[in-house]
MISE-122468 format. One record per atom (N, C-alpha, C, CB): residue in three letters; atom name; x, y, z. Coordinates in Angstrom, 3 decimals. Glycine has a CB too. Layout:
<sites>
> type/atom/px/py/pz
> ALA/CA/X/Y/Z
...
</sites>
This chain:
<sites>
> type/atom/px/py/pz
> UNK/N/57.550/87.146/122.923
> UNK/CA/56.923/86.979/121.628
> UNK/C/56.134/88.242/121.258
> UNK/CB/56.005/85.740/121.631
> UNK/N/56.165/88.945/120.051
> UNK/CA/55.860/89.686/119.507
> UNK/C/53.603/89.722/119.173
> UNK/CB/57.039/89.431/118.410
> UNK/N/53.135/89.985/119.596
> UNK/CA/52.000/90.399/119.118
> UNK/C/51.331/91.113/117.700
> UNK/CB/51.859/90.998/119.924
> UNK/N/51.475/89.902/117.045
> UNK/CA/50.699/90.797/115.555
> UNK/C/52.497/91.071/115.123
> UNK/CB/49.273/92.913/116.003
> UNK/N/53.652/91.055/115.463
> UNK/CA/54.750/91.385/114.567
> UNK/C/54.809/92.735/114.684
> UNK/CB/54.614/90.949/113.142
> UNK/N/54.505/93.213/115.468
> UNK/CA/54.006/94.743/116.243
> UNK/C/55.694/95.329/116.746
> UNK/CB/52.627/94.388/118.086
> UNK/N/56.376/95.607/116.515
> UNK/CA/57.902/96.329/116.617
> UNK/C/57.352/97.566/117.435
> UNK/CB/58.796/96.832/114.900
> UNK/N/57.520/97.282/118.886
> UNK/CA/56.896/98.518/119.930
> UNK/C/58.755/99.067/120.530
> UNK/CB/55.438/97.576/121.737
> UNK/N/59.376/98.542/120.204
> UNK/CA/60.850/98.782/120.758
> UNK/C/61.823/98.434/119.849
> UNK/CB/61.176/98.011/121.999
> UNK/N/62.847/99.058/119.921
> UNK/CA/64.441/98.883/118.876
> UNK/C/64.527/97.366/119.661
> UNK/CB/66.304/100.386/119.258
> UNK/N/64.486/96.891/121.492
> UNK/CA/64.467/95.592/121.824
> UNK/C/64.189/94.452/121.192
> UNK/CB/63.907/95.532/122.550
> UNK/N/62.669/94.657/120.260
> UNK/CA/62.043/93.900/119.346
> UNK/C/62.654/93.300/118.242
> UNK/CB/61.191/94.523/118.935
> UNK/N/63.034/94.180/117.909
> UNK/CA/64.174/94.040/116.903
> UNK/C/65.470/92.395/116.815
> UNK/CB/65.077/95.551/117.367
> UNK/N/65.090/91.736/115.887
> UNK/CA/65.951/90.280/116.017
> UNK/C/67.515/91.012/115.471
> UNK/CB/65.186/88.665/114.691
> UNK/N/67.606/92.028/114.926
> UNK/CA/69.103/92.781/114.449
> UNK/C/69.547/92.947/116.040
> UNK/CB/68.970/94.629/113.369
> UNK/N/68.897/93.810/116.487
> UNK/CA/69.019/94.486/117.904
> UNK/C/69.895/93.577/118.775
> UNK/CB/67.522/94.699/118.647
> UNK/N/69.119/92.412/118.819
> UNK/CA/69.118/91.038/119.731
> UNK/C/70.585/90.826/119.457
> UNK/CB/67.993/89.593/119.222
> UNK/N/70.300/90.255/118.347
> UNK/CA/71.491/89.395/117.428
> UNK/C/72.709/90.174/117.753
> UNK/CB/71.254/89.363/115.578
> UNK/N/72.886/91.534/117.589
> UNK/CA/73.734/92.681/117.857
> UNK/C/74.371/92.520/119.233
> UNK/CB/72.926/94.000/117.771
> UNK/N/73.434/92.681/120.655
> UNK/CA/73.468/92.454/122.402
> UNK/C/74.279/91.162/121.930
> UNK/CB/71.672/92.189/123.568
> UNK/N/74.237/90.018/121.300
> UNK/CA/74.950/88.534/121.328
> UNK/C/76.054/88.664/121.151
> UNK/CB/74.606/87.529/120.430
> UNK/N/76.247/89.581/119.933
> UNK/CA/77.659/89.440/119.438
> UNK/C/78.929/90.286/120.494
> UNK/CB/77.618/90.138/117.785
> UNK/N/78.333/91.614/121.036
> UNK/CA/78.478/92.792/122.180
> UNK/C/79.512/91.242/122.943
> UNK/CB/76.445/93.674/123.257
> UNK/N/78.781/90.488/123.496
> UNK/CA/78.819/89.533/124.628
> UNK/C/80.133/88.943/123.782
> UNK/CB/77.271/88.425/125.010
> UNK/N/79.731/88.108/123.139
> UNK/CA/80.731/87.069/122.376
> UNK/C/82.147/88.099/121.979
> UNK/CB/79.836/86.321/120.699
> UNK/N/81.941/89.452/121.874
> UNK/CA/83.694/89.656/121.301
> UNK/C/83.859/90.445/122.770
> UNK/CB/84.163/90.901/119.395
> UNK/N/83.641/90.607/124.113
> UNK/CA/84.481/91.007/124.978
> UNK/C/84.761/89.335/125.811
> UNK/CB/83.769/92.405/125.903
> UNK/N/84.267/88.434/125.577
> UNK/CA/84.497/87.067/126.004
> UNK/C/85.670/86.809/124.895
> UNK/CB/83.046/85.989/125.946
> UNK/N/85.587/86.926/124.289
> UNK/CA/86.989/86.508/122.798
> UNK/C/88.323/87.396/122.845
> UNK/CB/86.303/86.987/120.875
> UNK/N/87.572/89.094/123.105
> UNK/CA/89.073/89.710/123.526
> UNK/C/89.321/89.527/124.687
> UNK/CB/89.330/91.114/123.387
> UNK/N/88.825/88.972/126.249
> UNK/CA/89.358/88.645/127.406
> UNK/C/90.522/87.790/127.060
> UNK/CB/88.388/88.029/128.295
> UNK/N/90.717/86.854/126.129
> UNK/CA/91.373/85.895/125.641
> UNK/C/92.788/86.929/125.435
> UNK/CB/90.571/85.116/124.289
> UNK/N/93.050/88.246/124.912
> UNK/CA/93.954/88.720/124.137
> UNK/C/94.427/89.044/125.306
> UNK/CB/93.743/89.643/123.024
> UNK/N/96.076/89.488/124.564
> UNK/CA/97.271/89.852/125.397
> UNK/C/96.755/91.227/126.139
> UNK/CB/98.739/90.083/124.401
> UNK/N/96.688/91.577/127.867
> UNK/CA/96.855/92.262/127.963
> UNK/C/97.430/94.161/127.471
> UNK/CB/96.941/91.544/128.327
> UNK/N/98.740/93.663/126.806
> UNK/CA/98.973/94.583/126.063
> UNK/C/98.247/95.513/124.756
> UNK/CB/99.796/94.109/125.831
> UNK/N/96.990/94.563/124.718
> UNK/CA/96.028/94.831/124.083
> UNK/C/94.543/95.914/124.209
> UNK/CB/95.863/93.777/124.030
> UNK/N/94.744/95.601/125.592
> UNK/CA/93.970/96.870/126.378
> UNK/C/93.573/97.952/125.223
> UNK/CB/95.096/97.710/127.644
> UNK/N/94.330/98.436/125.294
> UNK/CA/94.380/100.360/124.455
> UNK/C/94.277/99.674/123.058
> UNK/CB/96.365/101.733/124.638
> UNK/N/94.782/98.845/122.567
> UNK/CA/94.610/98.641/121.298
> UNK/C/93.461/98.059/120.540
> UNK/CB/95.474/98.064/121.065
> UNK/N/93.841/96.313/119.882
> UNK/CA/92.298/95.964/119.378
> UNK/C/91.183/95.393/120.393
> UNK/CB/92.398/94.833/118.257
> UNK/N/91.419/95.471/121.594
> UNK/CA/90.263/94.888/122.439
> UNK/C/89.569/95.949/122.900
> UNK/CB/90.660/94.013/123.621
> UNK/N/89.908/97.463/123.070
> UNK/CA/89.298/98.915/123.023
> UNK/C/88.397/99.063/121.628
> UNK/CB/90.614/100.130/123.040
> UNK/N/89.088/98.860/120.025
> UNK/CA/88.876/98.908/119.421
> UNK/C/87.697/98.014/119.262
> UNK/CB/89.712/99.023/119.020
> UNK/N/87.852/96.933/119.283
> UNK/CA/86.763/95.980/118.858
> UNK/C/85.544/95.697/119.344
> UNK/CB/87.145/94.981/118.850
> UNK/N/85.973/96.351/120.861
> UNK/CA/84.486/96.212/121.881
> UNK/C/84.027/97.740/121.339
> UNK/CB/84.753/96.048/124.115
> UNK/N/84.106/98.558/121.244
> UNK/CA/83.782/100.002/121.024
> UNK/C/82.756/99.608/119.496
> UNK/CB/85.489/101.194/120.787
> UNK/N/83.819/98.911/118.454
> UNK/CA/83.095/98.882/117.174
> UNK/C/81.473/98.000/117.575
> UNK/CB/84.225/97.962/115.886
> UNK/N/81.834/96.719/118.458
> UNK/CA/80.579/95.954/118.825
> UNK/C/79.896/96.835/119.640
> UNK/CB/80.787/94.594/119.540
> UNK/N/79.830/97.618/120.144
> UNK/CA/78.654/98.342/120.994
> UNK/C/77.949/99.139/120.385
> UNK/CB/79.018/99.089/122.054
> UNK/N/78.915/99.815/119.316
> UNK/CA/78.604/100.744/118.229
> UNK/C/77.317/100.118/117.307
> UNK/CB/80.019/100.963/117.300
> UNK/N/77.632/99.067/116.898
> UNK/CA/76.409/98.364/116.333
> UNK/C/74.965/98.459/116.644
> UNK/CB/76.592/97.216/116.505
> UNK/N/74.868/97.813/117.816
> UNK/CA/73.808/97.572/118.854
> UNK/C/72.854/99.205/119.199
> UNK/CB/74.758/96.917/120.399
> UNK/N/74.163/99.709/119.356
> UNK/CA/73.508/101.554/120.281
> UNK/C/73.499/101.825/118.812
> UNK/CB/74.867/103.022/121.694
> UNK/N/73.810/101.763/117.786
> UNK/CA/73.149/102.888/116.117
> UNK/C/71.600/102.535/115.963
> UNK/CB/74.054/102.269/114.101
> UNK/N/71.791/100.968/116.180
> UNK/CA/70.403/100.285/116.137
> UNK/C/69.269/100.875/116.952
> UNK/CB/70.538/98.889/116.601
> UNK/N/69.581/101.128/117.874
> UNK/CA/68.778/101.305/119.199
> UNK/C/68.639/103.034/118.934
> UNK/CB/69.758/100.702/120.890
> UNK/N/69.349/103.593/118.804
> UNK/CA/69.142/105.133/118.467
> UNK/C/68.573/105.538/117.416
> UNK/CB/70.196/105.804/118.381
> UNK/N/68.741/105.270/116.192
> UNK/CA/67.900/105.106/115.227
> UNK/C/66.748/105.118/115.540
> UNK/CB/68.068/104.204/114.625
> UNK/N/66.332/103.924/115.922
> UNK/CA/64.981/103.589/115.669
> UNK/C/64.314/104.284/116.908
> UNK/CB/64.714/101.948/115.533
> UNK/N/64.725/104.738/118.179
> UNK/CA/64.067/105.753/118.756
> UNK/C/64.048/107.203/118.313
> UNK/CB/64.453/105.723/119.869
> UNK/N/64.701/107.524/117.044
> UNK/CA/64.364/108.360/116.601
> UNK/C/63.386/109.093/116.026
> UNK/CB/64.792/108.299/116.327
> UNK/N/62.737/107.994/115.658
> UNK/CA/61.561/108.161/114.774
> UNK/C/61.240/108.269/113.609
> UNK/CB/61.123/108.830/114.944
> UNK/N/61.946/108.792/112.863
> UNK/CA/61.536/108.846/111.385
> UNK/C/62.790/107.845/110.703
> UNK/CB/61.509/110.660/110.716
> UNK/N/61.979/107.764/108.939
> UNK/CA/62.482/106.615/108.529
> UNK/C/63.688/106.918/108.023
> UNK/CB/61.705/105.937/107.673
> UNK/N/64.117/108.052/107.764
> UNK/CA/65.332/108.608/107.362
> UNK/C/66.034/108.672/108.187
> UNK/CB/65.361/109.638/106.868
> UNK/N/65.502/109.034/109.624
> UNK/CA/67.179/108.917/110.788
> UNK/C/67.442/107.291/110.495
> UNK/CB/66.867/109.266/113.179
> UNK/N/66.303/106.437/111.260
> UNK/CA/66.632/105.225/111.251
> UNK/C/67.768/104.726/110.150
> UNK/CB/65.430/104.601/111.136
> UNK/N/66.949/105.109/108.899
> UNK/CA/68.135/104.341/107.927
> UNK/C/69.733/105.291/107.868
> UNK/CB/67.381/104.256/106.036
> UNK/N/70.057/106.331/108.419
> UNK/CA/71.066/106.954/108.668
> UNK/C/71.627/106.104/109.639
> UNK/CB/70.860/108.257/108.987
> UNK/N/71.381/106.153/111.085
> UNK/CA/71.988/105.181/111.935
> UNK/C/71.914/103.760/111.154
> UNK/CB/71.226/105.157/113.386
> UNK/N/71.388/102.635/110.735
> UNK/CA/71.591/101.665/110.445
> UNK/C/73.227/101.460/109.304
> UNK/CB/70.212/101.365/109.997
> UNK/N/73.149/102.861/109.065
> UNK/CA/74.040/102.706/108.030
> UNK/C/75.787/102.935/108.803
> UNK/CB/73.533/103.949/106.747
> UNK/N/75.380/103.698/110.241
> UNK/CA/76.690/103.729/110.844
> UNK/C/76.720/102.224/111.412
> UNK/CB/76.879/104.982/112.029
> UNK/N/75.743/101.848/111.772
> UNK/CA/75.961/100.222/112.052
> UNK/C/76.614/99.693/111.372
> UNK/CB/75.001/99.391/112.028
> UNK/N/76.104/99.539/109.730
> UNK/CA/76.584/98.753/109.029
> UNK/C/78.196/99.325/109.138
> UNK/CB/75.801/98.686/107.674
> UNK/N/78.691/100.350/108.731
> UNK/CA/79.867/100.716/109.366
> UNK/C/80.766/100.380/110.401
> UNK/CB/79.703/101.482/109.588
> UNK/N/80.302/100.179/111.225
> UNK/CA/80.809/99.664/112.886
> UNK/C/81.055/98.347/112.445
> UNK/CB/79.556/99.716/114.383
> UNK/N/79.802/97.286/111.761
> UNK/CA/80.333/96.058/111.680
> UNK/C/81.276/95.704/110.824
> UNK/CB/79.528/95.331/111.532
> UNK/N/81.635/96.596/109.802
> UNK/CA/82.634/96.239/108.789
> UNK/C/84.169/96.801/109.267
> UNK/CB/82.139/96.917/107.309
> UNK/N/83.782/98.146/110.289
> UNK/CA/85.529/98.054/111.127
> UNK/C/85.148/96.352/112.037
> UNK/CB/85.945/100.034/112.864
> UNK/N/84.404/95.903/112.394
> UNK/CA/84.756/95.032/113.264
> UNK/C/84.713/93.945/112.755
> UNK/CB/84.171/95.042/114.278
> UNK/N/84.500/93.866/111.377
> UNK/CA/85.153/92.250/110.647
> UNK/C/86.377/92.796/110.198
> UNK/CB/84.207/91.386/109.113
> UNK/N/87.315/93.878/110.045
> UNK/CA/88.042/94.227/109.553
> UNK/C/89.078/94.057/111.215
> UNK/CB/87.606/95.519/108.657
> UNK/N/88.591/94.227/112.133
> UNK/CA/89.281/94.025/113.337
> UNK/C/89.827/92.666/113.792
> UNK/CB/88.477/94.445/114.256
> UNK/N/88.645/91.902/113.671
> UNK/CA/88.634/90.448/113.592
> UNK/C/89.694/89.683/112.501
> UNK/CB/87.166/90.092/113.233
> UNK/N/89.873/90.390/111.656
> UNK/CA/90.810/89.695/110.188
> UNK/C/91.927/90.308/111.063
> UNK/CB/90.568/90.404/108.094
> UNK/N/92.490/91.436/111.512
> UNK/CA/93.816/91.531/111.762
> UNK/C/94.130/90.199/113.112
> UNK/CB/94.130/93.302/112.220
> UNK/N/93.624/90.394/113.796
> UNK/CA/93.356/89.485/115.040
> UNK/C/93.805/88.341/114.978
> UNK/CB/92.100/89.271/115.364
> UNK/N/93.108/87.739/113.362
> UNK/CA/93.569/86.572/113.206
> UNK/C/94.739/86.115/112.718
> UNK/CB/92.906/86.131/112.707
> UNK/N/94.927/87.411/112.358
> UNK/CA/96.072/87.430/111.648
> UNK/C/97.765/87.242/112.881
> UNK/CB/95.871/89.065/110.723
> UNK/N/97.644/87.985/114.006
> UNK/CA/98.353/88.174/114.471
> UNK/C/98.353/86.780/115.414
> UNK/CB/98.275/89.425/114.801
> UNK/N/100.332/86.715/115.850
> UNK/CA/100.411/85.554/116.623
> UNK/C/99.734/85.190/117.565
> UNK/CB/101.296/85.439/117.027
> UNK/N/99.089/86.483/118.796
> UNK/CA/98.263/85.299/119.485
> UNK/C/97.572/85.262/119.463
> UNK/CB/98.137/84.935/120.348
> UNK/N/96.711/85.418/118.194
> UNK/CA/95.300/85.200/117.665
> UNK/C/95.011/84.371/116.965
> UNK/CB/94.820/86.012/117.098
> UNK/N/95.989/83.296/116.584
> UNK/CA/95.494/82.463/115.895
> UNK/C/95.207/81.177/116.459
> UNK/CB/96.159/82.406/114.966
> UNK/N/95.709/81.192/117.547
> UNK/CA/94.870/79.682/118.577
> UNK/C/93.583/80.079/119.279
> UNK/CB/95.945/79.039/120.108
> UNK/N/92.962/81.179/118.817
> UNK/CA/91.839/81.614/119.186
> UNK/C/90.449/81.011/118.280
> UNK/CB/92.053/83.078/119.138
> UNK/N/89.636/80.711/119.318
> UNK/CA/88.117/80.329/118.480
> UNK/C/87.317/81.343/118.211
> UNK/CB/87.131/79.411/119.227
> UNK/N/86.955/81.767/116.771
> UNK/CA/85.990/83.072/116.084
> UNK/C/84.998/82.358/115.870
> UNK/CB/86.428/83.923/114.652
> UNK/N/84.524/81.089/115.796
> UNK/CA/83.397/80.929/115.755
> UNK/C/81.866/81.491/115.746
> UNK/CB/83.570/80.504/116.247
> UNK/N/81.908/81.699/117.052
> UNK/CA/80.667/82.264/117.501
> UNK/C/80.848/83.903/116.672
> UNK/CB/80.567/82.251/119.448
> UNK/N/81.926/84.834/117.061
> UNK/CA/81.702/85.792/116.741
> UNK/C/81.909/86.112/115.329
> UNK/CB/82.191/86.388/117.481
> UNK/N/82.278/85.117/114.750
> UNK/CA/81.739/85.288/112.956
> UNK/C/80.554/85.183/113.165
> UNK/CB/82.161/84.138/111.673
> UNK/N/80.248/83.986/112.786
> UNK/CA/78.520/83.337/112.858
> UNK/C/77.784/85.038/113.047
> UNK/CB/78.078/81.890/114.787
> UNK/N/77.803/85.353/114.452
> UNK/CA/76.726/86.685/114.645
> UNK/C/77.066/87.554/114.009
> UNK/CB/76.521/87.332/115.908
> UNK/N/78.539/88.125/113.162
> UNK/CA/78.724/89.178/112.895
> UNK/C/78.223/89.171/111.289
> UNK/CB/80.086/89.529/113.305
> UNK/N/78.307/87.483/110.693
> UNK/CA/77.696/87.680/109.312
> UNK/C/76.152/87.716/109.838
> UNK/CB/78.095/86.343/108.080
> UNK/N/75.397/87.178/110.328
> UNK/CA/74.018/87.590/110.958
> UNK/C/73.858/88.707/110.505
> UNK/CB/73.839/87.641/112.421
> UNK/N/74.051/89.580/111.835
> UNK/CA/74.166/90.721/112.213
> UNK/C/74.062/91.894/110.473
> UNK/CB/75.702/90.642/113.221
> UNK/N/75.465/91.419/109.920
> UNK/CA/75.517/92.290/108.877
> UNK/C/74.679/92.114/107.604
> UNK/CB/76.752/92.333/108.552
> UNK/N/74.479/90.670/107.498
> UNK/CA/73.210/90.154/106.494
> UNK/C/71.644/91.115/106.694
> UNK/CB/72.834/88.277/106.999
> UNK/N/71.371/91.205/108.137
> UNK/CA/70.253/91.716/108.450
> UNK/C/70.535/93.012/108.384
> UNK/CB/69.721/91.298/109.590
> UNK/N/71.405/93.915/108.713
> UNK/CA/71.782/95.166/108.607
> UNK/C/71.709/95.647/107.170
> UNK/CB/73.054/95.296/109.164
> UNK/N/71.985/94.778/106.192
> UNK/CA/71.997/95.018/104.638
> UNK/C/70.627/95.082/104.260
> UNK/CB/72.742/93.877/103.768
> UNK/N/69.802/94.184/104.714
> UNK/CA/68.276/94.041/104.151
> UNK/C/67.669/95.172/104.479
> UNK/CB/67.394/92.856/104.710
> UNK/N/67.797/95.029/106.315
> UNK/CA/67.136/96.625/106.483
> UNK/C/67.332/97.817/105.475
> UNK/CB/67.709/97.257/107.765
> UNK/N/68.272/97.938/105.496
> UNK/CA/68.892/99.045/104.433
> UNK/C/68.504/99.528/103.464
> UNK/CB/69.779/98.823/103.929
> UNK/N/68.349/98.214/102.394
> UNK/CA/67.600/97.765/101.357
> UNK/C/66.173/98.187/101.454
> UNK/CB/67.716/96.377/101.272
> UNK/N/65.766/97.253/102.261
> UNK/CA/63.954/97.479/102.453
> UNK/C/63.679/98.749/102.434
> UNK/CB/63.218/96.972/103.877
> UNK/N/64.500/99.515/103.474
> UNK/CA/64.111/101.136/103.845
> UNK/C/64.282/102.366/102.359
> UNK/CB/65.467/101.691/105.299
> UNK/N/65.603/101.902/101.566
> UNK/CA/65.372/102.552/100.217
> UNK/C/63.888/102.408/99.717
> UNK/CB/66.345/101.899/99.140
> UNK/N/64.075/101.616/99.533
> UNK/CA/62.643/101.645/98.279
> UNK/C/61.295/101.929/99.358
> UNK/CB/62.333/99.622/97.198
</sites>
């Protein structure tokens, strides 16, 4: 629990968090995919989910409010290849007896909060 709402770490961070969840939830979802998948969207998709999490985390140890909102914005990036990863996925045959559940749910999270930040930090 946070003291005073006091953000002493990118950890602090409920994006951050939310981000580490989703990390988890799409290499548990691509374990599911065809081997042959290796090199392809399960490289791809775990790379885009880590990408999220580490922009977050780099950013904001950066220090100023302009890197931060620079990295947040490759985040937001990372998460839109990785709903864009997720749509082919589903698309393809053995992705469609697959459960996205969870890793929708966090990835609209994830990108809802990634937008506000964004927002907030303009103005």
């Amino acid at each position: 629990m946070l003291e005073n709402n006091i953000i002493n770490s990118y950890k602090d961070l409920i994006v951050w968090q939310r981000s580490m969840e989703l990390v988890v939830e799409v290499y548990l979802l691509t374990d599911k995919f065809p081997k042959l998948e290796v090199y392809g969207l399960i490289s791809q998709m775990r790379r885009a989910a880590v990408s999220i999490s580490s922009n977050i985390a780099e950013g904001r140890r950066r220090g100023s409010k302009k890197d931060f909102h620079n990295f947040l914005i490759i985040a937001y990036g990372s998460g839109a290849e990785l709903e864009t990863q997720v749509e082919i996925a589903k698309r393809l045959p053995f992705g469609k007896q697959l459960d996205y559940k969870q890793v929708d749910a966090l990835l609209v999270e994830v990108m809802k909060m990634l937008n506000k930040m964004l927002s907030s930090l303009k103005s």
